[in-house]
C-alpha positions as CSV (number, residue, x, y, z in Angstrom):
1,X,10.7,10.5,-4.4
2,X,7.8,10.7,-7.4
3,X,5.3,9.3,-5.6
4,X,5.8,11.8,-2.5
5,X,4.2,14.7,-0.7
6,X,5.9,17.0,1.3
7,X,3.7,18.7,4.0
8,X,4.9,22.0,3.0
9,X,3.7,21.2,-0.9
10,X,0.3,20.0,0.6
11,X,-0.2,23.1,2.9
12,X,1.0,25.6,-0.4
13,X,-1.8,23.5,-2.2
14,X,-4.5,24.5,0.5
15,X,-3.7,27.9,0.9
16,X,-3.8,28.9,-2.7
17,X,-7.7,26.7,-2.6
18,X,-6.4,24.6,-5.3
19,X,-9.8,22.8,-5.9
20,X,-8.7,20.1,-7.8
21,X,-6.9,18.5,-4.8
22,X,-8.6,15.7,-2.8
23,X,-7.1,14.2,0.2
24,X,-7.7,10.8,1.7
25,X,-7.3,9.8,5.2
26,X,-6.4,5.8,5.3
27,X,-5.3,5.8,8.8
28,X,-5.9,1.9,10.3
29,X,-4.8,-0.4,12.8
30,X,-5.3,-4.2,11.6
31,X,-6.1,-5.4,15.3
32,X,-8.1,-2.8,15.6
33,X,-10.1,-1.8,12.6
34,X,-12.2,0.9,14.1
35,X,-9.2,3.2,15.5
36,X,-8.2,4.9,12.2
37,X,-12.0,5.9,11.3
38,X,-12.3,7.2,15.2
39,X,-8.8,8.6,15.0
40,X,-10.5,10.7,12.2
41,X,-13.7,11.7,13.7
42,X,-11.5,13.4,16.2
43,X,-9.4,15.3,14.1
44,X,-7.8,15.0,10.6
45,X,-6.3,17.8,7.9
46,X,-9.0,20.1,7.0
47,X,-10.7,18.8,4.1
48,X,-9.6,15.0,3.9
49,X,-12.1,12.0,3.7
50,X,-11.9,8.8,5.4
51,X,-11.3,5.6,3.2
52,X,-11.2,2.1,5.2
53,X,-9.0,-0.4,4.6
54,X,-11.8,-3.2,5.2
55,X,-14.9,-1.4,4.1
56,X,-13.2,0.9,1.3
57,X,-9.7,-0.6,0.3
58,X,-10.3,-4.1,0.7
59,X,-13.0,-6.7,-0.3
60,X,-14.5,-9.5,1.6
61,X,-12.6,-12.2,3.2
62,X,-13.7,-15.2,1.6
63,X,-12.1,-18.9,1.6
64,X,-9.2,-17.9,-1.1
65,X,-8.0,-14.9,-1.9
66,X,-6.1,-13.9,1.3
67,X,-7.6,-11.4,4.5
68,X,-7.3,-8.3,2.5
69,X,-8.4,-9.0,-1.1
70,X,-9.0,-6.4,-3.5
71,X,-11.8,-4.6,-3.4
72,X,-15.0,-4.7,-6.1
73,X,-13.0,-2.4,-8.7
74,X,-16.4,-1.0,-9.7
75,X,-17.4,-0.2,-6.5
76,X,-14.5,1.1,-5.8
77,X,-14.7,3.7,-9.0
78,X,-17.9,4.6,-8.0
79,X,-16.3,5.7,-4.0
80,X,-13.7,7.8,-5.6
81,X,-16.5,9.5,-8.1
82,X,-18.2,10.1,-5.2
83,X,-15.6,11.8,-2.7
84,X,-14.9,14.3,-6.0
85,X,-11.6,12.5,-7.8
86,X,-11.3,12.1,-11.4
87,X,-8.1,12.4,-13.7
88,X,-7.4,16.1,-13.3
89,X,-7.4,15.5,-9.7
90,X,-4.1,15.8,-6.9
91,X,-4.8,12.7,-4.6
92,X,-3.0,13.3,-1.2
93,X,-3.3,10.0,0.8
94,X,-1.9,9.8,4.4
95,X,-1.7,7.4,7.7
96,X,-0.7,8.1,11.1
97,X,3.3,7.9,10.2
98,X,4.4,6.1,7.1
99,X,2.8,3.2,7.6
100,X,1.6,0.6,4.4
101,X,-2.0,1.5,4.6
102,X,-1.6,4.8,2.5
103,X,0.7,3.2,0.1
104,X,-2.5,0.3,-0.2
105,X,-4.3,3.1,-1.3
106,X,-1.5,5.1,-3.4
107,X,-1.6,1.2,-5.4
108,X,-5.1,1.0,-5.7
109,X,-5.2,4.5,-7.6
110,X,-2.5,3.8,-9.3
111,X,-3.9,0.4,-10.6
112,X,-6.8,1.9,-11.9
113,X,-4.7,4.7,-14.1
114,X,-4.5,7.6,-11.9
115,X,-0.8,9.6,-12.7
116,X,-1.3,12.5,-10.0
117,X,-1.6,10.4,-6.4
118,X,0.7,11.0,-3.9
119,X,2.0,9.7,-0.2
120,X,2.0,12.8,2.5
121,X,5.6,12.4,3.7
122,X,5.6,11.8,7.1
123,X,1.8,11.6,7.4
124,X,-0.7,13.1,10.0
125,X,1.9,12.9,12.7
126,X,4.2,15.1,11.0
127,X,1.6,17.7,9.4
128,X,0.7,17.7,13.0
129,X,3.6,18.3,14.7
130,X,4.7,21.4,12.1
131,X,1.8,23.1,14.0
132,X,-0.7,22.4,11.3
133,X,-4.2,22.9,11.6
134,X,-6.9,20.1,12.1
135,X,-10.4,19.6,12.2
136,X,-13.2,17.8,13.3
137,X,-15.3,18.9,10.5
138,X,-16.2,16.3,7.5
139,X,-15.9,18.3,4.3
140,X,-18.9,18.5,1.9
141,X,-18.0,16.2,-1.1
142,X,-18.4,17.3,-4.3
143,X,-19.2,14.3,-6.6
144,X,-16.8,14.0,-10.4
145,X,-16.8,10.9,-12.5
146,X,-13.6,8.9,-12.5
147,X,-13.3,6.7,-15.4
148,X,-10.6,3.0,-14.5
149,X,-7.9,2.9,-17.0
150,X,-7.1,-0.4,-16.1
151,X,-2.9,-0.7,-15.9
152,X,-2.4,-4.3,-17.1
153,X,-0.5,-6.9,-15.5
154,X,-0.1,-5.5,-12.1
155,X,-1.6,-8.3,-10.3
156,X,-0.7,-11.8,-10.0
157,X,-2.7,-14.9,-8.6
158,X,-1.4,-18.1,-6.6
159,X,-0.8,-20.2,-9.4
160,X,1.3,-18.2,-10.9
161,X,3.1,-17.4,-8.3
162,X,3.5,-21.7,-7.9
163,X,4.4,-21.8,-11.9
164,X,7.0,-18.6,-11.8
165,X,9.1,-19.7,-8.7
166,X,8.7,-23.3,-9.9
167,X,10.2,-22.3,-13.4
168,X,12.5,-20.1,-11.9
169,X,11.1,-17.0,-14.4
170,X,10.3,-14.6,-11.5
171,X,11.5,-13.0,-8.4
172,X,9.1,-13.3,-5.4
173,X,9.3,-10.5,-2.9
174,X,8.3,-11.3,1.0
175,X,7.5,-8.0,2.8
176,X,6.8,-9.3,6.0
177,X,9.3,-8.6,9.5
178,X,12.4,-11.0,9.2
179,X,10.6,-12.5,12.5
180,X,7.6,-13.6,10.6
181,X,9.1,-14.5,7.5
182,X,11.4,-17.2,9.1
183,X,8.5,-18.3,11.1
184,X,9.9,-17.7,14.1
185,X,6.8,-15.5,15.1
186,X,3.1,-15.8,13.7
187,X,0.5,-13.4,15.2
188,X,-2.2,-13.3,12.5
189,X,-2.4,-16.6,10.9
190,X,-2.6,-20.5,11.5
191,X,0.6,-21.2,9.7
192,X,4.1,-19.6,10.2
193,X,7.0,-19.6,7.9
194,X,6.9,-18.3,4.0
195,X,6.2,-19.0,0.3
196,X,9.3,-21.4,-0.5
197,X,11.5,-19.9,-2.7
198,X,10.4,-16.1,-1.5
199,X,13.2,-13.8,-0.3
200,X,12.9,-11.1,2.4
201,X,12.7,-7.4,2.2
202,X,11.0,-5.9,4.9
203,X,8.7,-3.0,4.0
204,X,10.1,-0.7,6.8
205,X,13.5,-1.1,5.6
206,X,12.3,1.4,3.2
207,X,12.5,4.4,5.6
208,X,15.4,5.6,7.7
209,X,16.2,4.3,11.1
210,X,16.4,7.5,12.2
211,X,14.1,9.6,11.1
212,X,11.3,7.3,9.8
213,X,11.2,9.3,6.6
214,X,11.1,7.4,3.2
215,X,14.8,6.7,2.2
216,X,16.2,9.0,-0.8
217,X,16.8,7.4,-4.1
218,X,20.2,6.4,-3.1
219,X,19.6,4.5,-0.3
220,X,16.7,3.0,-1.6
221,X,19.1,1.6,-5.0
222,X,20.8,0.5,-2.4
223,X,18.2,-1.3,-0.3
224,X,17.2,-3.2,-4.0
225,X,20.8,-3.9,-5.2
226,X,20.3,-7.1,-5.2
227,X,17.2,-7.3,-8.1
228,X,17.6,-6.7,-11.6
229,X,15.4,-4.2,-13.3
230,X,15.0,-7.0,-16.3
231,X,13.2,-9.9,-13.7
232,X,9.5,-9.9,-13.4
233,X,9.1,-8.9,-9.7
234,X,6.1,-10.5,-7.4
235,X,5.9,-8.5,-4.3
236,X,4.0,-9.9,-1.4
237,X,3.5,-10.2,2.7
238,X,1.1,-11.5,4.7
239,X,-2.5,-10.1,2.9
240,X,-1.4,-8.0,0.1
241,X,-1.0,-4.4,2.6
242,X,2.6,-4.1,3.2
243,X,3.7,-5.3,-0.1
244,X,2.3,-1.9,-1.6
245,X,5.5,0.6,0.0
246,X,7.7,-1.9,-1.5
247,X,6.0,-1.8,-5.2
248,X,6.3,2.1,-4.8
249,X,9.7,2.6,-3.8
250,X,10.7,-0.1,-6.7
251,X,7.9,1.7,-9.3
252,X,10.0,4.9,-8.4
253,X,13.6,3.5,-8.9
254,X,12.3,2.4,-12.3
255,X,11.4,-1.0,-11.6
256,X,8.7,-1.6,-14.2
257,X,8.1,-5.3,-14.3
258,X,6.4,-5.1,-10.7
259,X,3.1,-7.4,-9.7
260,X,1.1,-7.6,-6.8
261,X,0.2,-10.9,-5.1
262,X,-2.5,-9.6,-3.6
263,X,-3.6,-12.8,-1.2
264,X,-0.1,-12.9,-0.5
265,X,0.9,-15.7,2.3
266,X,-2.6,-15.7,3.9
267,X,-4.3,-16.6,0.8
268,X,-1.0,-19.4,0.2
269,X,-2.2,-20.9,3.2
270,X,-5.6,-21.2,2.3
271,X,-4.5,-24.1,0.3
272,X,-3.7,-26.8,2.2
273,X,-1.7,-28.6,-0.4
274,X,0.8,-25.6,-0.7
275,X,4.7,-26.1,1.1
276,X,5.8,-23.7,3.9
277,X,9.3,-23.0,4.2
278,X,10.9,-22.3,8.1
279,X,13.9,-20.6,8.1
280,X,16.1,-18.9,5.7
281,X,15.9,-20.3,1.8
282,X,18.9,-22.3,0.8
């Protein structure tokens, strides 16, 4: 896939001290936020820094706007300026597995006009278990200045989202397990169910059953055979996280008329006068 890494490509571009390559560590756990930033004290891929979803990746939880908004884009610049990335630089971003908090972070690059960011296939676990080494060490940052080249219209807010579906002019995208999106379960917020009129694709259905590993081009055409490349598509879940392995597995089929809700259901709910639907859409 475009937007992928192999740990074989990674550990070339280490071993030939390819300088221009900065790697991020976005490891997380949402019910426990400070797991990912211990899991890398104790050991990570020799070089990478640590970016938070919460403190880095995310802003702050406010009435509106959902549990993981985005964050200050200027402070964000300014973290990625600081931890040596500008446009020349190879942005290596991994989790534990593949899980949606590097692909938060692929999105975030990619949002502000970075070409050359990529998902380590597989992630730490993988890298690990090729026999890989690790490290405790943090590295020594080297500070560059990255400029935001803004891509427009890649975002979308909840009025929108009300005025598309209720005009029928875009396709809205729930990522969110089949269990939450009927509202059969609810383990993060006060209201179950989904944004009326929003169909499911589950962000894990984008890697194989078997392996875990991202699904080839093939499959994944298959996965999506139901959109049209000509719709406008609104991706979203439960706090704008694991919409983002959706968005890249549709950015690299092509898809180009892709948004992000970013408050996604939990900022829908924020707003008591909005519907909930139960169940499966008629």
């Amino acid at each position: 896939m475009t937007y992928l890494i192999s740990v074989n490509r990674l550990k070339n571009r280490l071993n030939n001290s390819l300088n221009n390559t900065v790697i991020i560590d976005a490891r997380f756990e949402l019910t426990k936020p400070d797991a990912g930033r211990k899991a890398y004290l104790k050991d990570h891929i020799p070089g990478a820094v640590y970016m938070d979803l919460e403190k880095d990746l995310s802003g702050k939880k406010e009435k509106h706007g959902g549990n993981h908004p985005l964050p200050d884009l200027d402070m964000l610049v300014n973290k990625l300026s600081n931890i040596g990335i500008d446009h020349e630089t190879t942005v290596v971003v991994y989790d534990q597995r593949n899980e949606m908090y590097a692909s938060r972070a692929w999105w975030l690059l990619h949002y502000l006009g970075h070409d050359k960011v990529y998902i380590l296939e597989g992630g730490y676990q993988r890298w690990k278990e090729e026999g890989n080494p690790t490290t405790d060490a943090i590295p020594e940052l080297y500070a560059k200045e990255f400029e935001a080249k803004l891509r427009q219209n890649q975002t979308v807010e909840m009025k929108e989202v009300k005025d598309k579906l209720a005009k029928q002019t875009a396709v809205v995208i729930d990522s969110r397990s089949k269990e939450r999106y009927l509202g059969d379960v609810e383990p993060l917020y006060a209201r179950a169910g989904h944004i009326p009129g929003a169909t499911n694709y589950f962000w894990k259905d984008v890697l194989s059953k078997v392996d875990g590993k991202w699904k080839d081009k093939h499959e994944l055409e298959q996965q999506f055979a139901g959109l049209s490349k000509d719709d406008e598509i609104i991706v979203s879940c439960g706090s704008g996280i694991s919409a983002c392995p959706n968005i890249l597995a549709l950015k690299s089929l092509g898809f180009t008329n892709v948004k992000l809700y970013p408050g996604s259901f939990s900022d829908w709910i924020s707003y008591d006068e909005n519907e909930v639907a139960i169940g499966e859409d008629s």
